[in-house]
Steps between C-alpha positions, in 0.01 A plus 500: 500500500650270260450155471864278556522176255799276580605300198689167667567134447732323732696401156682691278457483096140502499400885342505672803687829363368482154136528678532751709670733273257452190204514751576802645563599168159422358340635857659851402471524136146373423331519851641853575605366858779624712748168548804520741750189351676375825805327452560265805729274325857541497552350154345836404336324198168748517750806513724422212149430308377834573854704445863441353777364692673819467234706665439258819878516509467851581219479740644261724830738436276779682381229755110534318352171526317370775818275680523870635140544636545136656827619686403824644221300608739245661658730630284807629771724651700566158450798334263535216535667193240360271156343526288282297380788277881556366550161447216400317552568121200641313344427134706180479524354189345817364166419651306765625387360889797227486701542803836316598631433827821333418649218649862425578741229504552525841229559690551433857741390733393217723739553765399861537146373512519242788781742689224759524188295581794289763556899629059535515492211693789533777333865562135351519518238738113438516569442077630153401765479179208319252181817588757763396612323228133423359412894543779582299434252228148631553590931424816460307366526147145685603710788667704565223189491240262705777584832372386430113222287552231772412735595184380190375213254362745144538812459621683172343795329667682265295604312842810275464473065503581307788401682852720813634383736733453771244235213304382446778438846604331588179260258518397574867479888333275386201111476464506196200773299344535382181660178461641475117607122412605250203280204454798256651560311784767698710267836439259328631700356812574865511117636483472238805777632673416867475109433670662267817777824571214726444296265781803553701566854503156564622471267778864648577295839519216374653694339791678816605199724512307494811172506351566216277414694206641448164661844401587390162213567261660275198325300198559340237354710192580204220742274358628624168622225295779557268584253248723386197416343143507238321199257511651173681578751785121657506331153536793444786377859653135444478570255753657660751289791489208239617686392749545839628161643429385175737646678769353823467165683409484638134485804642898480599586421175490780259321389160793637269821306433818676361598351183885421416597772313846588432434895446469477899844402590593765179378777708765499712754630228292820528505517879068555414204229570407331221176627545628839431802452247342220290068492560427324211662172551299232669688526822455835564091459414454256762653714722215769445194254523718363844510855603093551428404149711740666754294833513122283495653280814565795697146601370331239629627501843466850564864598516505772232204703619494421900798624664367691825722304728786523319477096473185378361333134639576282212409179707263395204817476244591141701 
């Protein structure tokens, strides 16, 4: 079963995309690991880093990116002519074990959402409006990715900022989260924001089941700092990192900082991870000692090797 890493931050701007793409990249290429890329954003930034505009433009053409797995699973009674397996794009990149599912631009409909779940709820009298909602928000994203997860070792959802259902969904699907910020104070505010709606969606969870049990098996894996130069602006950082590293264990904060490196943002003319189109520059290093932390924290909690339940009890990460 694979493990499912969320990569979030309530704001946007902070690195999100460029981490997830370059660590997946890294988890492939020099860890020989099978990595699904999950684009839940509908800027589409971590597909258009992983392929050219004119190929997405013809895979949304043919309806293959996953706003169509969210719709037939909005709406069950249309006829389906693809699953996840034809959607998903394989070797991404040119990266043997480097899977895309695309994202899309539009990826839902909110009216089509709450007319269905307003449809559940009329038909289910003993159901309120809010306990159908929360199960949805609960399956959406897990149903679509249930058919691939023994395909792969992680699956990595760049999830979009601020707090949709389909965020919100992905994080109630994942087993860790990574929380990438920039030393400053509205990423932080951010950070802060992000652990209070993560509070919320389980006791949202916890309140509808009868049992009171918390079906959402979520933690926080690390915060990833990601940072810019100059040495005025380092002293500046240093300081808000120790205000955020006062808030949580060193554990929760992973040890290796991205550099600024402008080779990073270069990448993105060749539609490649740095990591894979330039892995000499400083950037693109970091990425690879991230990427080894990354693969000795799921070490040390027992998440790579114990998977008999299909989620493992990673209590002691917190």
């Amino acid at each position: 079963m694979a493990l499912i890493i969320s990569t979030v931050n309530m704001k946007g701007g902070v690195g999100k995309t460029t981490l997830t793409v370059n660590l997946a990249a890294c988890l492939a290429r020099h860890h020989k690991k099978r990595v699904l890329v999950v684009d839940l954003d509908s800027q589409i930034s971590a597909t258009l880093s992983l392929m050219p505009p004119q190929d997405f433009a013809r895979i949304r053409k043919a309806r293959r990116t996953i706003s169509y797995l969210i719709e037939t699973t909005i709406k069950p009674t249309l006829k389906q002519s693809l699953d996840i397996n034809d959607i998903i794009c394989p070797f991404i990149a040119n990266v043997q074990g480097l899977d895309l599912l695309p994202g899309d631009i539009e990826l839902y409909d909110e009216y089509l959402v709450s007319e269905m779940l307003h449809k559940r709820a009329v038909k289910d009298e003993d159901t309120n409006f809010q306990e159908i909602w929360n199960n949805f928000e609960l399956v959406l994203i897990k149903k679509i990715l249930e058919p691939v997860m023994d395909k792969y070792d992680f699956i990595i959802m760049d999830c979009a900022p601020g707090y949709n259902l389909v965020t919100r969904s992905g994080l109630a699907a994942s087993d860790f989260y990574i929380l990438p910020a920039r030393p400053e104070p509205l990423s932080v505010v951010g950070i802060q924001l992000l652990q209070r709606r993560i509070r919320a969606l389980r006791e949202s969870h916890q309140d509808t089941d009868p049992n009171n049990v918390d079906p959402i098996k979520l933690h926080l894996l690390g915060i990833v700092f990601i940072l810019s130069g100059g040495t005025l602006l380092n002293r500046y950082y240093n300081q808000v990192m120790k205000r955020v590293s006062d808030d949580f264990t060193a554990s929760q904060i992973f040890k290796n900082k991205i550099p600024m490196d402008v080779n990073v943002a270069k990448a993105l003319d060749t539609f490649q991870p740095a990591v894979i189109s330039m892995p000499n520059t400083s950037g693109s290093k970091a990425f690879m000692k991230l990427a080894s932390e990354f693969i000795n924290k799921m070490k040390e909690v027992g998440a790579i090797s114990d998977r008999t339940a299909g989620r493992v009890n990673l209590a002691d990460i917190e």
